[in-house]
N, C-alpha and C positions, 0 to 999 in steps of 0.2 A: 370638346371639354366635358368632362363627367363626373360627377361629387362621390367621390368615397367616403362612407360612412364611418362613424368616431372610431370604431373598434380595426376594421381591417386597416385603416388610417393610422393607428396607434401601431400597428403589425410594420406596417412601412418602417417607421421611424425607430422602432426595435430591431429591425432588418437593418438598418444601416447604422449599430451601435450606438443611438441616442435611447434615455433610460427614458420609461414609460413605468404609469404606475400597473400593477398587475389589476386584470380586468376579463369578466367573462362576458359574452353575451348571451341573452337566454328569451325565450319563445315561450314558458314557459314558471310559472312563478314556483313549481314543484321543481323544475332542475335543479334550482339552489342549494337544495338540501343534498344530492347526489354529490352534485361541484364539492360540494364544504368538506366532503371525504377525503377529497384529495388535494386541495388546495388549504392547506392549514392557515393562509393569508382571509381568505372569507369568514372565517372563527374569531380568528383571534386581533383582526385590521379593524379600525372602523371605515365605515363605506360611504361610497356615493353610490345611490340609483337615478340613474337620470335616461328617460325615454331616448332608444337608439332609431330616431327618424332624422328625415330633414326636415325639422322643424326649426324656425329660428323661436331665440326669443324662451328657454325651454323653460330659465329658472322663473321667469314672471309667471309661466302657463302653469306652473305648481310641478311640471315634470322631469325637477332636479329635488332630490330629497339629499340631505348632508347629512356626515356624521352619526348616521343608524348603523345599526348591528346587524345579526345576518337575521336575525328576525323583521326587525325593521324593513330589511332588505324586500327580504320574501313580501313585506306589507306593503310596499310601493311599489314593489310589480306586479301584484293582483289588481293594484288600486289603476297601475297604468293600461295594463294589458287590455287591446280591445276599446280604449277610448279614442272616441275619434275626437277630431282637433281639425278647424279650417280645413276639413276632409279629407283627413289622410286618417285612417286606421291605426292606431300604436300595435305591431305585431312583434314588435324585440324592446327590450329591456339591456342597457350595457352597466353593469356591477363592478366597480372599480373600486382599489386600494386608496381610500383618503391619506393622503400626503400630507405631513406636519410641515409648514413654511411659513417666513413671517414678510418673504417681500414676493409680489410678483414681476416678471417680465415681457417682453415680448418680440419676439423674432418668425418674420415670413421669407418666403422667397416669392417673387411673381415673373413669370416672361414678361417681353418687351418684344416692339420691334426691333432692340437689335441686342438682343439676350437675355438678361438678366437682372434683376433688383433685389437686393440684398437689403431686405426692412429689420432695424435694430432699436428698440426703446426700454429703457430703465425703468418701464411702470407696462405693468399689462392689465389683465382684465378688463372692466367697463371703464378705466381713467383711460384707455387710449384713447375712445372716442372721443372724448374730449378735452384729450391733448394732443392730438394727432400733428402740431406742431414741431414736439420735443422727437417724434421720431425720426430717427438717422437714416441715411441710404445710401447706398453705391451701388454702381453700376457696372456690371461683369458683360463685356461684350461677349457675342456668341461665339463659341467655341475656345472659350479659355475658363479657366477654374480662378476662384479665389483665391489670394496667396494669405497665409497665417498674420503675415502683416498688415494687408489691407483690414482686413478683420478685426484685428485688437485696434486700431489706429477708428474704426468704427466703432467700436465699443466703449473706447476712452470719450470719443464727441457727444456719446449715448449718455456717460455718463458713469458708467460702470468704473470701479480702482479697488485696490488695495488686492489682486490677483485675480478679480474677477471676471478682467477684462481678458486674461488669459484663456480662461474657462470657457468664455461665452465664444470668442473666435474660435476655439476647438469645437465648440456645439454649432458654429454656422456654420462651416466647407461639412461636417457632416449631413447637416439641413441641405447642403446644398449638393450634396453626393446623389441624396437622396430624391430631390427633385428634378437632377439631369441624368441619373440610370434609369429610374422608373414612370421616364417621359411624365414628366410634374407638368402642369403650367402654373401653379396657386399653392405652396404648402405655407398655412400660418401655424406658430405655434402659441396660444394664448390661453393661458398665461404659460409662461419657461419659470419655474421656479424650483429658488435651492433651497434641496430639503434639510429639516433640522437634524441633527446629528454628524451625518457627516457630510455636507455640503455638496452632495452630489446633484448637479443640473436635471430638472427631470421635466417633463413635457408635461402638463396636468390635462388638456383639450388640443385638438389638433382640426384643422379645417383642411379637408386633400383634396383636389383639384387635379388628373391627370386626362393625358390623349387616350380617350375609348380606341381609338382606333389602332393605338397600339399596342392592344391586350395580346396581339399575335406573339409580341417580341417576347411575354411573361408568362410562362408556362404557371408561375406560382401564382399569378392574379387568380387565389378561387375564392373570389369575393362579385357581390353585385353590385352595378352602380347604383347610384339613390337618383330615384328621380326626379328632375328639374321643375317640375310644375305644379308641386302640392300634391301629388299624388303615386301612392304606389305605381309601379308598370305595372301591367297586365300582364295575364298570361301569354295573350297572343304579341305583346311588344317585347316582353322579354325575348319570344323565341325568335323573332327576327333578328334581335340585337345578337344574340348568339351565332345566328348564321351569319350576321355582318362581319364579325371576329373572324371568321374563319376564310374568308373567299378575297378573291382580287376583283375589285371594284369595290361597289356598295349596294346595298336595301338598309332602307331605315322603315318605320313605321310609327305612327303615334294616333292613336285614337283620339276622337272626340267626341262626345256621348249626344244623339242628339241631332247630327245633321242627318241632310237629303244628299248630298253627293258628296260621292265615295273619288277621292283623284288616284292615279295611277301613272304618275309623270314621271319624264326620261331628265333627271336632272336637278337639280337643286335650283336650277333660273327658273327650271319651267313650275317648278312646286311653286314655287312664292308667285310666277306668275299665275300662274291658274287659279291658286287662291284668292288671291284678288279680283281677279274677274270673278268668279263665282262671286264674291262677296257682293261686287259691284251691280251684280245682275239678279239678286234678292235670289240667289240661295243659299244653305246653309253649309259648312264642311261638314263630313263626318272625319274625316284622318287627315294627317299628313304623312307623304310618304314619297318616296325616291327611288329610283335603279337608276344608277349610274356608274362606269368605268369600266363595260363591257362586263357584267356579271355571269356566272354561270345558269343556264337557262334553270335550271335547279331551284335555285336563289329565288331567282325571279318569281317560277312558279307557285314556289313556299308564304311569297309577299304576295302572292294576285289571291292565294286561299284566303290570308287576314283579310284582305281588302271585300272581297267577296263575303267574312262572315260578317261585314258590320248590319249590324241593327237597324231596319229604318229607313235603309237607302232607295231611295226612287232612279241612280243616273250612278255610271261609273265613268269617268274620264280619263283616257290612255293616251301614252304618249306626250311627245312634246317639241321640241326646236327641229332642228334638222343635225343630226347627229356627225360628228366627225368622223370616229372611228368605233361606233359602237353598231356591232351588226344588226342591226332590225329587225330580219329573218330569224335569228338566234334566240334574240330577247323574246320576242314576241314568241315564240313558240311555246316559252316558258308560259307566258301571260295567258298562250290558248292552251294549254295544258291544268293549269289552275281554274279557266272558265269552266272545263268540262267537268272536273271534279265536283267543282261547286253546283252546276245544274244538278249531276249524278245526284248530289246532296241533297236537292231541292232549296238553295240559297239564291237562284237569279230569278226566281217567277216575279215580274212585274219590273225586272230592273234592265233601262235602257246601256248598250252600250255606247261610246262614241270616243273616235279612236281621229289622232291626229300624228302624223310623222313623217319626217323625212331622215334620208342617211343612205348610209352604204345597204345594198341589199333591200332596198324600201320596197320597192317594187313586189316582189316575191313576198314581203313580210306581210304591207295590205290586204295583196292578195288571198293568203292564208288567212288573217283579221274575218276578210268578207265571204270567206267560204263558209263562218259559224252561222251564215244566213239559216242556209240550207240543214243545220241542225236546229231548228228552231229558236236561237237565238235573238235578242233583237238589238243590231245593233250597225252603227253607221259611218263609216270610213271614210276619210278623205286623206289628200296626200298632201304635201308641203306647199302647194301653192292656195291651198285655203289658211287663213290668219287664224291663229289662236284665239282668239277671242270670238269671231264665228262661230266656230267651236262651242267655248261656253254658250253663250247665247242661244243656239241653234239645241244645244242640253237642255238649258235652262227651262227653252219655252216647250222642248220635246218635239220641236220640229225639224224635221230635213230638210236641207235644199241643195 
């Protein structure tokens, strides 16, 4: 699951016919002035400037400004740009059409284990949280759509009448078009409000929640994901992230600023394992990171580079369980193909290897692991019948046995 930011979010939900207020985002507190040339809504609208991070919480932090003009505008995005905040850098500014409305609402969609949840309440903004009572729900099992009926028959319980209830059912199989084309797990919209004049339902904030991993299926996803832990990605996790999009199987990567050992495991059991033993045995991580589902040695090689430039690292640790169908020999050639690069670089001086694996092809793949002896490499192999944890241990304290 991966957080799409307000703006490409707002792009979604304009994509599948739900009205959004018009909205630019900017890097730059001089673009403004360019934008205004062509969008006659930035001139003549009153705005909101509110900081385009994942930030929760933005109007307390001062970084939702309402109802300023395009000057105004320009002034709160000098004022945001470049502040940092619980350590995430402010590098975009999102500039939106203030919308005239006297009630709010509120409508999500979430997965389920067995489909779908259709969230509908007659009060949105910060009254949800605490009326989280009054909101309505049903349940769309997996692989059937909402029917118009179910919908207003949820909108009537919600509370909505007098045609509105009409309205809002048309704006949810929309909401909800939108979350089962472009692999949603999480679309809220809060507040859903109708604007004054002519009563048009419009979406004023949106929270997107879609499968990263099914960026393959959307040629148009050209947006980034926001990242999950307070923190911008990096340059070297985004470009993993990018090659992950692209290949059969997986690499992931995520840095950690700060440790002594660097992991390089076959798997998502063996990541959480390993990290744990390292924790357990008083060292520190620097990343986390994965290959798994028989990736292209490519792949692989491009994730053994990141791993190899972290900062600081005393120990790298390879491999992991005993593989079913993922060739050994294959992978790893990848992983010795990025070791050498990295030496060429001068990135391994001082840093142990130690490699653990079993699977198809292991044999051969060790093999190759313990031939980098003989390039000066320093690093220590064992095969499936020594325990993972050994392993660590045997890192930890920088001895072999």
């Amino acid at each position: 699951m991966a957080k799409v930011l307000e703006g490409p979010g707002m792009g979604l939900l304009s994509k599948w016919g739900m009205a959004v207020p018009h909205y630019v985002v900017i890097t730059e507190a001089e673009q403004l002035e360019r934008l205004a040339e062509a969008n006659a809504w930035l001139r003549e609208s009153k705005l909101v400037a509110k900081a385009h991070e994942a930030i929760g919480s933005r109007m307390k932090l001062g970084l939702v400004k309402v109802g300023v003009d395009l000057k105004g505008a320009e002034s709160a995005a000098l004022e945001m740009l470049g502040k940092e905040i619980s350590g995430v850098t402010i590098s975009q500014v999102i500039i939106s059409e203030m919308i005239d409305h006297e009630k709010e609402f509120y409508l999500a969609v979430q997965s389920t284990r067995d489909g779908a949840e259709i969230l509908l309440a007659s009060m949105g903004g910060i009254e949800v949280e605490s009326n989280w009572e009054k909101v309505k729900k049903v349940s769309i099992p997996l692989g059937t759509n909402p029917t118009k009926d179910q919908l207003v028959k949820l909108a009537i319980e919600a509370g909505f009448e007098g045609g509105l209830e009409e309205k809002v059912a048309e704006f949810a199989i929309k909401l909800f078009q939108c979350y089962d084309q472009e692999d949603g797990n999480y679309l809220e919209i809060n507040p859903l409000v109708r604007r004054n004049g002519n009563g048009e339902l419009t979406a004023l904030d949106a929270v997107t929640m879609v499968d990263a991993d099914a960026r393959f299926r959307h040629p148009d996803w050209n947006f980034s994901f926001a990242s999950e832990f307070g923190r911008p990605y990096s340059d070297g996790e985004k470009a993993i992230l990018e090659i992950d999009t692209r290949i059969k199987g997986s690499v992931k990567f995520i840095e950690i600023p700060g440790g002594d050992t660097a992991l390089l495991p076959a798997g998502g059991g063996a990541s959480v394992y390993y990290s744990d033993a390292v924790l357990a045995m008083g060292g520190t991580l620097a990343n986390y990171a994965e290959y798994s589902g028989d990736p292209p040695d490519w792949a692989v090689e491009a994730l053994t580079e990141r791993v190899c430039s972290l900062k600081g690292i005393k120990r790298i640790i390879v491999g992991g369980a005993i593989a079913n169908f993922t060739n050994v020999k294959k992978t790893f050639s990848g992983i010795i193909k990025g070791f050498r690069k990295a030496k060429a670089e001068g990135k391994m001086d001082g840093v142990q290897i130690w490699v653990r694996r079993g699977g198809p092809f292991e044999k051969e793949g060790l093999a190759s692991m313990k031939a980098l002896e003989k390039e000066g490499f320093d690093i220590h192999v064992y095969d499936r019948y020594t325990p993972l944890t050994d392993i660590v241990d045997y890192a930890t304290k920088g001895v072999s046995k």
